[in-house]
N, C-alpha and C positions, 0 to 999 in steps of 0.2 A: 459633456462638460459636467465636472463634479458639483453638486448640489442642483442639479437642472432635472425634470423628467426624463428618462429616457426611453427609447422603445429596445426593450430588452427580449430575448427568447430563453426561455427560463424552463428545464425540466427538472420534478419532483419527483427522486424516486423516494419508495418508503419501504421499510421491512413489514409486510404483511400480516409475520408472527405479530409482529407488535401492534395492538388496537391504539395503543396511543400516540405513535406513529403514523396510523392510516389517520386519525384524527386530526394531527395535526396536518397531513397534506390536504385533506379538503380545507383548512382554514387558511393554509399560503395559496391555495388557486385561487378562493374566496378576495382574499385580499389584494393578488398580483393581477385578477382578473380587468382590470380598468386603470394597470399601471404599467403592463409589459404587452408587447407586442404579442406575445405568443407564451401561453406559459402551459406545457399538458404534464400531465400527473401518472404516472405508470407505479405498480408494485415492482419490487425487485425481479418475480419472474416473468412477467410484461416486459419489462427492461431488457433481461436476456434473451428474449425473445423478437426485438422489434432494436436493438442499437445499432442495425445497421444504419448507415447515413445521417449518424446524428446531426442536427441542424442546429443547435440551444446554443447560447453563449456562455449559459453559467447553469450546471448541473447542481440543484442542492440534494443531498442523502441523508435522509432520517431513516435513522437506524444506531446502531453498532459499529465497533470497527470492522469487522467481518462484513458488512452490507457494504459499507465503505472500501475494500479493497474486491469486493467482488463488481464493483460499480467501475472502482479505478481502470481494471483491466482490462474494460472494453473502451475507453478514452485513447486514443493514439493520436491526439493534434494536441500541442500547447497553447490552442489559441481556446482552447475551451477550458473554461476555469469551474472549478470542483470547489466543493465544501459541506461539512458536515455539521450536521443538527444530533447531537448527542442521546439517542434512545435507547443505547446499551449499559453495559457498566464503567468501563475505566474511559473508554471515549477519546482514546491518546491523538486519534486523528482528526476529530473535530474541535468547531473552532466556536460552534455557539451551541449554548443550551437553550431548551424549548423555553422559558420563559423571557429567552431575549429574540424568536420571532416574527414578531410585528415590525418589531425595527428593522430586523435584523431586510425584510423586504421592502422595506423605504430605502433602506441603504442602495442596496443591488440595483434599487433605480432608478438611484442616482447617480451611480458610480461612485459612491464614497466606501470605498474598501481599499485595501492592500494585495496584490498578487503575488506569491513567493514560487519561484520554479522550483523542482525537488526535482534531482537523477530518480530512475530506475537503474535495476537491471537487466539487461535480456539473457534469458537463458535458452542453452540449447542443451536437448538429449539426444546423444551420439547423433552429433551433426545438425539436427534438425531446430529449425525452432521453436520452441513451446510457449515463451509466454513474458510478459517483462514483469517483473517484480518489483513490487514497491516496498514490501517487507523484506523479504525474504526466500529464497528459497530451500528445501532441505532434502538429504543424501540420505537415504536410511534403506534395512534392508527390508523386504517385502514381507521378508514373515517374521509378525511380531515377536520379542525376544531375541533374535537372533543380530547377530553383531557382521560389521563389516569390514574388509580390509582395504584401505583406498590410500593415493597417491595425492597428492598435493603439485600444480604445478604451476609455473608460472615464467615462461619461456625454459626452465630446468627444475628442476625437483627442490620446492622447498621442502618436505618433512613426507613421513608417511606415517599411518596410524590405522588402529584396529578399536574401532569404538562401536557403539550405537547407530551412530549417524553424524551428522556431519551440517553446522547450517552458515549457510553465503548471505549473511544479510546486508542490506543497505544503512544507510547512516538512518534511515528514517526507521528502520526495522529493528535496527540495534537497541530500541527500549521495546522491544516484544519477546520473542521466543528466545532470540539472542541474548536477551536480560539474564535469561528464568538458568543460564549457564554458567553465569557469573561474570560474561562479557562486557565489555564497556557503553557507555553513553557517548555515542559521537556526532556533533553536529553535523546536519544535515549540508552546511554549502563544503565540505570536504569528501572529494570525487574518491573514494573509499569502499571498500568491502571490510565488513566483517567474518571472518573466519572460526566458527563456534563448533569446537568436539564435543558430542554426545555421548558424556562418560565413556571418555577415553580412557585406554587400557595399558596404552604408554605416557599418558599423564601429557600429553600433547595441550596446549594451555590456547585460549585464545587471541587468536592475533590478527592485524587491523595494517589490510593492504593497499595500496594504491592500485585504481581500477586502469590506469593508462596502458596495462596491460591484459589481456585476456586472461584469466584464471580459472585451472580445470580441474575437475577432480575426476580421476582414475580408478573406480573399483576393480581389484585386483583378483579380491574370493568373497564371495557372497550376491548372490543374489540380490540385486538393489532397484530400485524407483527413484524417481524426484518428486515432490510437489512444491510448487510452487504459491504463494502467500496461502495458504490451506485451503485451496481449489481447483488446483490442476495437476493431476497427477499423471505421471508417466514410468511401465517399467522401461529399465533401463538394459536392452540385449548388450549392448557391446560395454556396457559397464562405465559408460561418458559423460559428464556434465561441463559444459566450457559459460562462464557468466564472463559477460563487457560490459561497458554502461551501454546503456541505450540510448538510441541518438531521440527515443520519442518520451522527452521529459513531462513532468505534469505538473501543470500549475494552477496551488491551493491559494485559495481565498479566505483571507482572515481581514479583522474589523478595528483592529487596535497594530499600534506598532510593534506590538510582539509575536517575535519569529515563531514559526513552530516548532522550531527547537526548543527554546522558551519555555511552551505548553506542554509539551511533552516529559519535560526534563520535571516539570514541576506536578505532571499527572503522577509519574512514575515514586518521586521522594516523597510526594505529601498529600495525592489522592486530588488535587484540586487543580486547576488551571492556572 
């Protein structure tokens, strides 16, 4: 019940680079230690190392957006709620700064928050599956400089193009790498891919699809890889990437009634939350 104690299981991960980071995780164990049922504290590479059979109810990640989306992709249940403590710079995925904290773990054990579910993506490379994305994923060719020629499809041929690369972001992803393209700002509750050419050579523009269908890209000549939010990379032999939503969605925790679209739209225009 909201404003009540509750017994909560709580994991802290923290970016390790960062000493004020690790600082702050021993002062949330400090403080959840005689408030949550269970609350353990790992670094980010303890984290990938030991996330099998996560048990926690609410993962918090101090760090960056980068620590945060390498956190996200090991989370494959909805029922475990995520959120971030901002120790990077622009911070587009998180929802509290270190000096809101204290509260910010009175909150969590009480239950007075807000849970928003956000799509993924899943992708696969030729066939296979690699990884679900929260950002993004990108098409480019393996050796630096060199350009690629891929298909576009989505039950038939929308466009083809000869670019750089090529990136499949989500609504959550579209103010990242898909920004830096000139790509649009898309709310997050619209089940959506973004479509971003990497200085494209037929001037191929970006465009913004409905995910109700499988959408794939076909490298045609060049040599190509995927990676996925800037952690998983795979090359690509038969020249394949097929993205659908993902049936394993992830649900962010935030402290006030504004969406994370919200936060983000207002990270991106004016540097602030």
């Amino acid at each position: 019940m909201e404003g009540w104690l509750q017994l909560v299981r709580v994991l802290v991960v923290y970016a390790a680079t960062r000493p004020e980071a690790a600082a702050a995780a021993r002062k949330v164990a400090n403080i959840l230690q005689n408030q949550a049922s269970h609350c353990r504290v790992l670094s980010l590479g303890e984290f990938d190392e030991r996330h099998q059979g996560l048990g926690e109810d609410v993962v918090m990640v101090l760090g960056g957006d980068g620590t945060m989306l390498r956190v996200a992709r090991r989370i494959s249940s909805p029922d475990v709620r995520i959120f971030g403590v901002n120790f990077g710079r622009a911070g587009f995925l998180s929802t509290v700064e270190p000096p809101e904290l204290e509260e910010t773990c009175k909150r969590i054990t009480t239950g007075d928050y807000y849970v928003e579910k956000v799509m993924r993506l899943s992708i696969y490379a030729d066939g296979e599956f690699l990884a679900d994305a929260l950002n993004e994923a990108y098409v480019s060719s393996t050796k630096p400089g060199k350009i690629i020629e891929y298909r576009l499809l989505q039950r038939e041929q929308l466009a083809s193009d000869v670019a750089d690369g090529v990136i499949l972001a989500t609504p959550v992803g579209s103010t990242a790498y898909a920004f830096s393209t000139g790509g649009p700002i898309v709310d997050e509750r619209l089940e959506s891919m973004v479509v971003a050419p990497m200085a494209s050579m037929t001037n191929l523009r970006t465009m913004v699809l409905s995910i109700e269908t499988p959408v794939t890209v076909a490298v045609v000549k060049g040599e190509a890889q995927v990676m996925v939010d800037g952690h998983t990379t795979r090359t690509l032999k038969e020249g394949k990437v097929t993205v659908e939503k993902s049936p394993r969605s992830l649900s962010f925790i935030s402290f006030d009634e504004r969406r994370l679209f919200s936060r983000r739209l207002r990270k991106r225009l004016y540097g602030r939350p």
